[in-house]
N, CA, C and O atoms as CSV, one atom per row, in Angstrom:
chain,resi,resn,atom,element,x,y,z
A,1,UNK,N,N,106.728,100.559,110.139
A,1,UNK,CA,C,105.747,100.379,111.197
A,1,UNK,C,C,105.268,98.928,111.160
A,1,UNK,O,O,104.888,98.383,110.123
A,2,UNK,N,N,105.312,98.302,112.428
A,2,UNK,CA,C,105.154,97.103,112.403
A,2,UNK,C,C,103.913,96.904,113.628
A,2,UNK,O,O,104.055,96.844,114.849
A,3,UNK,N,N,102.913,96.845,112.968
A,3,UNK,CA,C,101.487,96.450,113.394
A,3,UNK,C,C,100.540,95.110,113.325
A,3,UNK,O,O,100.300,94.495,112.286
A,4,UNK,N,N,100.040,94.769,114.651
A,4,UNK,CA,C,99.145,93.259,114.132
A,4,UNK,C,C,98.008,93.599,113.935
A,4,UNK,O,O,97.554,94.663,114.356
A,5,UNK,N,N,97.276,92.658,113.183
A,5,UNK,CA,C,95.565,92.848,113.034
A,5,UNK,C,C,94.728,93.381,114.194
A,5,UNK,O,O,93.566,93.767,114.071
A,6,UNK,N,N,95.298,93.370,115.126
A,6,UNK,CA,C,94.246,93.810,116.567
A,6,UNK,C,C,94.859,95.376,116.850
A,6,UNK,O,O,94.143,96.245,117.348
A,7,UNK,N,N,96.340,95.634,116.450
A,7,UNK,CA,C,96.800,97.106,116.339
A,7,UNK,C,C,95.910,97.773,115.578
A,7,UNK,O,O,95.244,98.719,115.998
A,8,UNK,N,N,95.851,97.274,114.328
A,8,UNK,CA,C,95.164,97.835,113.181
A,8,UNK,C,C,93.778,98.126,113.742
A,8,UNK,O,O,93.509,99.300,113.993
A,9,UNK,N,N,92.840,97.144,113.971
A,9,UNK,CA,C,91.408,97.821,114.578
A,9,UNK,C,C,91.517,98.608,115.491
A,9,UNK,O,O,90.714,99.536,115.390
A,10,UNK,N,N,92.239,98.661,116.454
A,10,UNK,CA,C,92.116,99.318,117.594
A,10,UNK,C,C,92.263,101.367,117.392
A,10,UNK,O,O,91.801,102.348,117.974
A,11,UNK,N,N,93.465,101.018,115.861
A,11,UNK,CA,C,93.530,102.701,115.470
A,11,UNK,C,C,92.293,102.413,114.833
A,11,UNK,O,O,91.442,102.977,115.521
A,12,UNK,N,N,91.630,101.711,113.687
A,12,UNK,CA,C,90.785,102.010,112.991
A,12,UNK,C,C,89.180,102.618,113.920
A,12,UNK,O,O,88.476,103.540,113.508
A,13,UNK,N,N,88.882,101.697,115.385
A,13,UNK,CA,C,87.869,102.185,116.225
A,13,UNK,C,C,87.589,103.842,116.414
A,13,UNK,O,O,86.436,104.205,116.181
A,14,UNK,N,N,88.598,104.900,116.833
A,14,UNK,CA,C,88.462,106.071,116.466
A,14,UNK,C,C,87.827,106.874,115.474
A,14,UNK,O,O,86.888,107.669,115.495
A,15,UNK,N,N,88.914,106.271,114.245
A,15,UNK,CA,C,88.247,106.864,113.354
A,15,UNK,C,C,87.367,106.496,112.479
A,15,UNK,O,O,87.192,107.205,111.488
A,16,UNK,N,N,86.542,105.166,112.683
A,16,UNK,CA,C,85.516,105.226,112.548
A,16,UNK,C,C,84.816,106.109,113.364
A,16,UNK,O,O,84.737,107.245,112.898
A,17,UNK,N,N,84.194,105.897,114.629
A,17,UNK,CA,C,83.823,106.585,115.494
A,17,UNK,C,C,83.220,108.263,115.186
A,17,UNK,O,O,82.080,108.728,115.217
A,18,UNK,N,N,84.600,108.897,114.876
A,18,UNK,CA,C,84.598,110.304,114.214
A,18,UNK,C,C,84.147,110.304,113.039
A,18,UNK,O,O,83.271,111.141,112.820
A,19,UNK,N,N,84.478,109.582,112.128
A,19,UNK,CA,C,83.716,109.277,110.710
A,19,UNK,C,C,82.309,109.438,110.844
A,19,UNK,O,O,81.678,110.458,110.569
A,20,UNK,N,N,81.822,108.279,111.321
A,20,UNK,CA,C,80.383,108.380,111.582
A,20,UNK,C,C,79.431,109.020,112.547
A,20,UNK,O,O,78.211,108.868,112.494
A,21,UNK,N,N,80.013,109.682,113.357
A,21,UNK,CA,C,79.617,110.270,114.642
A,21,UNK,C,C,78.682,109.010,115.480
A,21,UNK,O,O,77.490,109.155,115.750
A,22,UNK,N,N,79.291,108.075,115.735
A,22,UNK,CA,C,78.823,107.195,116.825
A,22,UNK,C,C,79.844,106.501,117.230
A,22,UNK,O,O,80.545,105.615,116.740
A,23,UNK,N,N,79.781,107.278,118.586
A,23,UNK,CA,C,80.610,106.761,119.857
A,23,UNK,C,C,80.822,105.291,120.625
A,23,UNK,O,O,81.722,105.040,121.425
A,24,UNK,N,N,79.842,104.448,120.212
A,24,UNK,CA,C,79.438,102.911,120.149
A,24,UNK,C,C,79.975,101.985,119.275
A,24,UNK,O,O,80.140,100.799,119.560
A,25,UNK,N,N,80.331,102.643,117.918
A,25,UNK,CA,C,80.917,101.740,116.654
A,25,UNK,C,C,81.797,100.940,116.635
A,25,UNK,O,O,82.822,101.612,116.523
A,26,UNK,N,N,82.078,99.822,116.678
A,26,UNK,CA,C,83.190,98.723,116.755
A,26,UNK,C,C,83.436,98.348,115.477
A,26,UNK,O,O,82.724,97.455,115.018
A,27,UNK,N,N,84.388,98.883,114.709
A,27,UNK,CA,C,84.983,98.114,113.646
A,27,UNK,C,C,84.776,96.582,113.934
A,27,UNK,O,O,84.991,96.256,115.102
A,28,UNK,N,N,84.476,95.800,113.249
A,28,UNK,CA,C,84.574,93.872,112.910
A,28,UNK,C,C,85.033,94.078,111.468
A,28,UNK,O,O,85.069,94.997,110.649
A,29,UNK,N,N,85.524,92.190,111.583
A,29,UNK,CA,C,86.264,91.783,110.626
A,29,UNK,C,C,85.120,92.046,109.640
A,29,UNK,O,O,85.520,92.259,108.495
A,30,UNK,N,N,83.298,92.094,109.876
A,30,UNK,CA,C,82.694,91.492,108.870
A,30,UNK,C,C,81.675,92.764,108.449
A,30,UNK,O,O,80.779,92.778,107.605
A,31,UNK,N,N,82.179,93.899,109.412
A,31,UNK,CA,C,81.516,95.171,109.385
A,31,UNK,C,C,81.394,95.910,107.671
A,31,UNK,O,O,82.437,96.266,107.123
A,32,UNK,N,N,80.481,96.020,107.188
A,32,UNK,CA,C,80.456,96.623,105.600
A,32,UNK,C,C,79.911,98.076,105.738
A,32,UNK,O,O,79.776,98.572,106.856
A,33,UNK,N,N,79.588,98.778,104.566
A,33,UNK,CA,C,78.718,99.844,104.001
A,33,UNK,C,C,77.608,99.341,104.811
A,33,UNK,O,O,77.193,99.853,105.851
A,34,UNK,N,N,77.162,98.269,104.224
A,34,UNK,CA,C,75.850,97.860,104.993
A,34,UNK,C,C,75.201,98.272,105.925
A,34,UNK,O,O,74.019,98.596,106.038
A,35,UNK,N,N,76.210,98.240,106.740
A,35,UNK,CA,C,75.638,97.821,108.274
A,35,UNK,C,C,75.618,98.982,108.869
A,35,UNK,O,O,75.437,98.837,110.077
A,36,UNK,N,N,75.743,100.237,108.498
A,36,UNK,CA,C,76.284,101.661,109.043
A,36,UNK,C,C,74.875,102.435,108.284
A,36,UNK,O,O,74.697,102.349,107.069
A,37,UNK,N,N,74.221,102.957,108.917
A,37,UNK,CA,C,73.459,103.965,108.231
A,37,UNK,C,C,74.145,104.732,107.605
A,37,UNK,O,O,74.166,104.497,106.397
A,38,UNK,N,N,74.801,105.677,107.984
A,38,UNK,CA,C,75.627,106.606,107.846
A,38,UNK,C,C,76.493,106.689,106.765
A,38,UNK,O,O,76.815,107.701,106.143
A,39,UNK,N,N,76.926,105.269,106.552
A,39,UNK,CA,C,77.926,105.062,105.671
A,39,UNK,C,C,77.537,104.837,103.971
A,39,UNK,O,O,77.104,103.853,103.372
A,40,UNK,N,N,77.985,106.519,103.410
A,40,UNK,CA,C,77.473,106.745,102.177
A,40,UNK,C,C,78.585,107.173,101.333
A,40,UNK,O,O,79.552,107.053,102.086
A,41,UNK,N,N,79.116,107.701,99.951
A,41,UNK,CA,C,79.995,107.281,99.533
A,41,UNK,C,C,81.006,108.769,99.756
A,41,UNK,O,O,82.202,108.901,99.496
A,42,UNK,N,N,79.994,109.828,100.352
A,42,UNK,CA,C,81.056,110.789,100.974
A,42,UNK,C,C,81.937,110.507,102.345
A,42,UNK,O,O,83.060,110.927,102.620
A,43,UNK,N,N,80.912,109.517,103.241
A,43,UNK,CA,C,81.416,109.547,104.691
A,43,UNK,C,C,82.617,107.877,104.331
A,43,UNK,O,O,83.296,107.312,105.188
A,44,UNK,N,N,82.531,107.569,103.165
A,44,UNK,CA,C,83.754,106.468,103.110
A,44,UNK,C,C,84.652,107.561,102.500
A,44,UNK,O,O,85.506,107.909,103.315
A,45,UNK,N,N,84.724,108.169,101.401
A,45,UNK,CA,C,86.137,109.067,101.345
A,45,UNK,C,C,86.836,109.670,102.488
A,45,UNK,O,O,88.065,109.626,102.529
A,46,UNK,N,N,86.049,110.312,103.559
A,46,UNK,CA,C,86.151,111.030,104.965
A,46,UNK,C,C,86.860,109.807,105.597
A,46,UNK,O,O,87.985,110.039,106.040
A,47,UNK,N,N,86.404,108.579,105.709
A,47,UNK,CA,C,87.047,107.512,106.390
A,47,UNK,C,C,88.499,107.177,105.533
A,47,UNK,O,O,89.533,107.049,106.189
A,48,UNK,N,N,88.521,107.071,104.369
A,48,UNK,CA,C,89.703,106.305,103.528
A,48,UNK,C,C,91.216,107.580,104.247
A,48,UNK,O,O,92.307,107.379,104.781
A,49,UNK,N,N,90.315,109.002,103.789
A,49,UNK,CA,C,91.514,109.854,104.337
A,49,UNK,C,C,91.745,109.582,105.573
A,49,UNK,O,O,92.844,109.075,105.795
A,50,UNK,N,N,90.946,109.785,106.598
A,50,UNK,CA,C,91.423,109.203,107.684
A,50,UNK,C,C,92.377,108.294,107.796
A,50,UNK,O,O,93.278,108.771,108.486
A,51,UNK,N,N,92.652,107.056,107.402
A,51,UNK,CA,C,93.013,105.993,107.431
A,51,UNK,C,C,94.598,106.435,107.090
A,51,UNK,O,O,95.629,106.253,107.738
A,52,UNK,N,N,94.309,107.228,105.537
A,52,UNK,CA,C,95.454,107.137,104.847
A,52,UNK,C,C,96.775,107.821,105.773
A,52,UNK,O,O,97.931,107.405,105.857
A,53,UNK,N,N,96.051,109.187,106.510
A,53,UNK,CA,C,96.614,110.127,107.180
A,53,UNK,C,C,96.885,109.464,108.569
A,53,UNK,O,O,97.509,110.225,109.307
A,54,UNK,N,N,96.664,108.569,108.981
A,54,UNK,CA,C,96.414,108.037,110.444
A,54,UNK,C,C,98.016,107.500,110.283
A,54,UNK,O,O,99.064,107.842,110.832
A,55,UNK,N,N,97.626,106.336,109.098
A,55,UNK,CA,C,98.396,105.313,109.248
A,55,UNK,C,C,99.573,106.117,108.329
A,55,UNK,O,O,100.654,106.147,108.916
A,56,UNK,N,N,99.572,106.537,107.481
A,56,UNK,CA,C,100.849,107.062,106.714
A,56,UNK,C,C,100.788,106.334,105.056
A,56,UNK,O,O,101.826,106.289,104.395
A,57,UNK,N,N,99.778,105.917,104.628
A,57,UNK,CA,C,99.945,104.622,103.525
A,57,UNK,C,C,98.610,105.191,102.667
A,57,UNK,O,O,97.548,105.369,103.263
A,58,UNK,N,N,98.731,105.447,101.313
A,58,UNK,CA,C,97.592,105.597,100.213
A,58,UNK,C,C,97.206,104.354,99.614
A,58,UNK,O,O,97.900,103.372,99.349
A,59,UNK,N,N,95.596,104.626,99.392
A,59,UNK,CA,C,95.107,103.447,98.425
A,59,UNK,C,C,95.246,104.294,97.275
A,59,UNK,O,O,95.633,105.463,97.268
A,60,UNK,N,N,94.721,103.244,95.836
A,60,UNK,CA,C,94.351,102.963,94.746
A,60,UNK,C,C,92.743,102.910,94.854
A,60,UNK,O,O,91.942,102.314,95.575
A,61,UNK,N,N,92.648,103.984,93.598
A,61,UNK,CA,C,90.568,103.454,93.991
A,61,UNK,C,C,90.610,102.332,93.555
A,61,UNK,O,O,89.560,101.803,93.921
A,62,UNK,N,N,91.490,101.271,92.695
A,62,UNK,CA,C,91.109,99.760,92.553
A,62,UNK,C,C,91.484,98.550,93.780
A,62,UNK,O,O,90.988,97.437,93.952
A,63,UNK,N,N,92.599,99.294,94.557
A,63,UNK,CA,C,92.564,98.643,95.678
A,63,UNK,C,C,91.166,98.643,96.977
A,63,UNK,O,O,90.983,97.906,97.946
A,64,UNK,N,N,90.460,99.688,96.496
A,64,UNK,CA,C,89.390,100.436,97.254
A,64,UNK,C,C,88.159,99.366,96.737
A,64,UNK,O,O,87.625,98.517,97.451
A,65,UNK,N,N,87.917,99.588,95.582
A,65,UNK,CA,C,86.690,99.593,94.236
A,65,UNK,C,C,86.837,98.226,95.097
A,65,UNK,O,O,86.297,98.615,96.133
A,66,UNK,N,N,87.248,96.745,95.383
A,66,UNK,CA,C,87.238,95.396,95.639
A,66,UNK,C,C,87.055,95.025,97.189
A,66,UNK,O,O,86.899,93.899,97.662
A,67,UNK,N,N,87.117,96.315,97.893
A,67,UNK,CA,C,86.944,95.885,99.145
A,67,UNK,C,C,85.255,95.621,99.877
A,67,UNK,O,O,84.577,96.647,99.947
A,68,UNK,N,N,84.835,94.778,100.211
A,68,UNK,CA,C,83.382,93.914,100.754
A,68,UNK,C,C,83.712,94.120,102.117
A,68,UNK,O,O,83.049,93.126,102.413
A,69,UNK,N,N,84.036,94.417,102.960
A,69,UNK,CA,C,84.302,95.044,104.683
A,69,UNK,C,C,85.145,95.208,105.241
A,69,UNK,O,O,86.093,95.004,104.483
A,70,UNK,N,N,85.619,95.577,106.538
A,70,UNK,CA,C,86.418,96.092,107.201
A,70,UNK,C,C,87.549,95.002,107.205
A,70,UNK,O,O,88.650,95.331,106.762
A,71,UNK,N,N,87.392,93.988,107.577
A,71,UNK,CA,C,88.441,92.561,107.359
A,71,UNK,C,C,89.443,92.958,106.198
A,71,UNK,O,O,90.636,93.201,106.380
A,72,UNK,N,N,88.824,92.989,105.048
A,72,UNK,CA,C,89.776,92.852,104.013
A,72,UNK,C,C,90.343,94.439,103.860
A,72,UNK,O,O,91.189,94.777,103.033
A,73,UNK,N,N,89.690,95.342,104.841
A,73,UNK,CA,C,90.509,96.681,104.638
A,73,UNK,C,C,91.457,96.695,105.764
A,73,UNK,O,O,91.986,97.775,106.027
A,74,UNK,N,N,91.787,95.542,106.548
A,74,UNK,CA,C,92.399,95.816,107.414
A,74,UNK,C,C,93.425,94.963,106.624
A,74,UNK,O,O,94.553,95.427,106.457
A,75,UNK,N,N,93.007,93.385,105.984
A,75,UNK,CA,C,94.410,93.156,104.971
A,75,UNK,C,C,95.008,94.244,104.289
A,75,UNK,O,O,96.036,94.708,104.782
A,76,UNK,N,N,94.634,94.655,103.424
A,76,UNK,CA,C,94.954,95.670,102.665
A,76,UNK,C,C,96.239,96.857,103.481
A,76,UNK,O,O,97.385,97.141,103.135
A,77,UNK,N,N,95.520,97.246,104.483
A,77,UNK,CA,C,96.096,97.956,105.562
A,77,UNK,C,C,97.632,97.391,105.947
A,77,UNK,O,O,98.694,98.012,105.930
A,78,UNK,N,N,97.389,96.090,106.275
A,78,UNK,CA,C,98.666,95.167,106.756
A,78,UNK,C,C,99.630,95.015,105.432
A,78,UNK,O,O,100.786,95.429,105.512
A,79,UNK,N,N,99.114,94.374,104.119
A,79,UNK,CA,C,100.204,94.706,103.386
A,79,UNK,C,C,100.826,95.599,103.151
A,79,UNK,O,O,101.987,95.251,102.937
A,80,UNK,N,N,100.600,97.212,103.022
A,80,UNK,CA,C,100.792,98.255,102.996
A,80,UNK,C,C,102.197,98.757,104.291
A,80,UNK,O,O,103.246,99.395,104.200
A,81,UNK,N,N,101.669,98.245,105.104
A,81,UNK,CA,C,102.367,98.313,106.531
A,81,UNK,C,C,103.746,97.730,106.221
A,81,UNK,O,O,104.586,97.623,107.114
């Protein structure tokens, strides 16, 4: 599967979306835990599966454990790819 960084957000927008139950949510490069009420360390497992199942590709909780926002989970994402 051959995907660009703007492929990648565009699946990731959904399932955030469903993750968090807000229909408004825009994945960004600079989007964290932070910035999400919602986002607590059950509703990131709910998201990681998502991801994993979306896209077809598993993390490492140490590939996980280092990630600081959506940007570098979308690198992560792309090497994988």
């Amino acid at each position: 599967m051959s995907l660009t960084r703007e492929d990648v957000f565009a699946r990731l927008t959904p399932l955030f979306r469903d993750t968090f139950d807000d229909d408004d949510l825009v994945p960004t490069e600079d989007l964290s835990a932070h910035d999400v009420e919602e986002w607590d360390s059950l509703s990131h497992i709910r998201l990681v599966v998502a991801i994993e199942g979306d896209l077809g590709i598993t993390f490492t909780t140490g590939e996980l454990a280092g990630l600081e926002n959506v940007g570098q989970m979308v690198d992560l994402i792309l090497a994988k790819l």
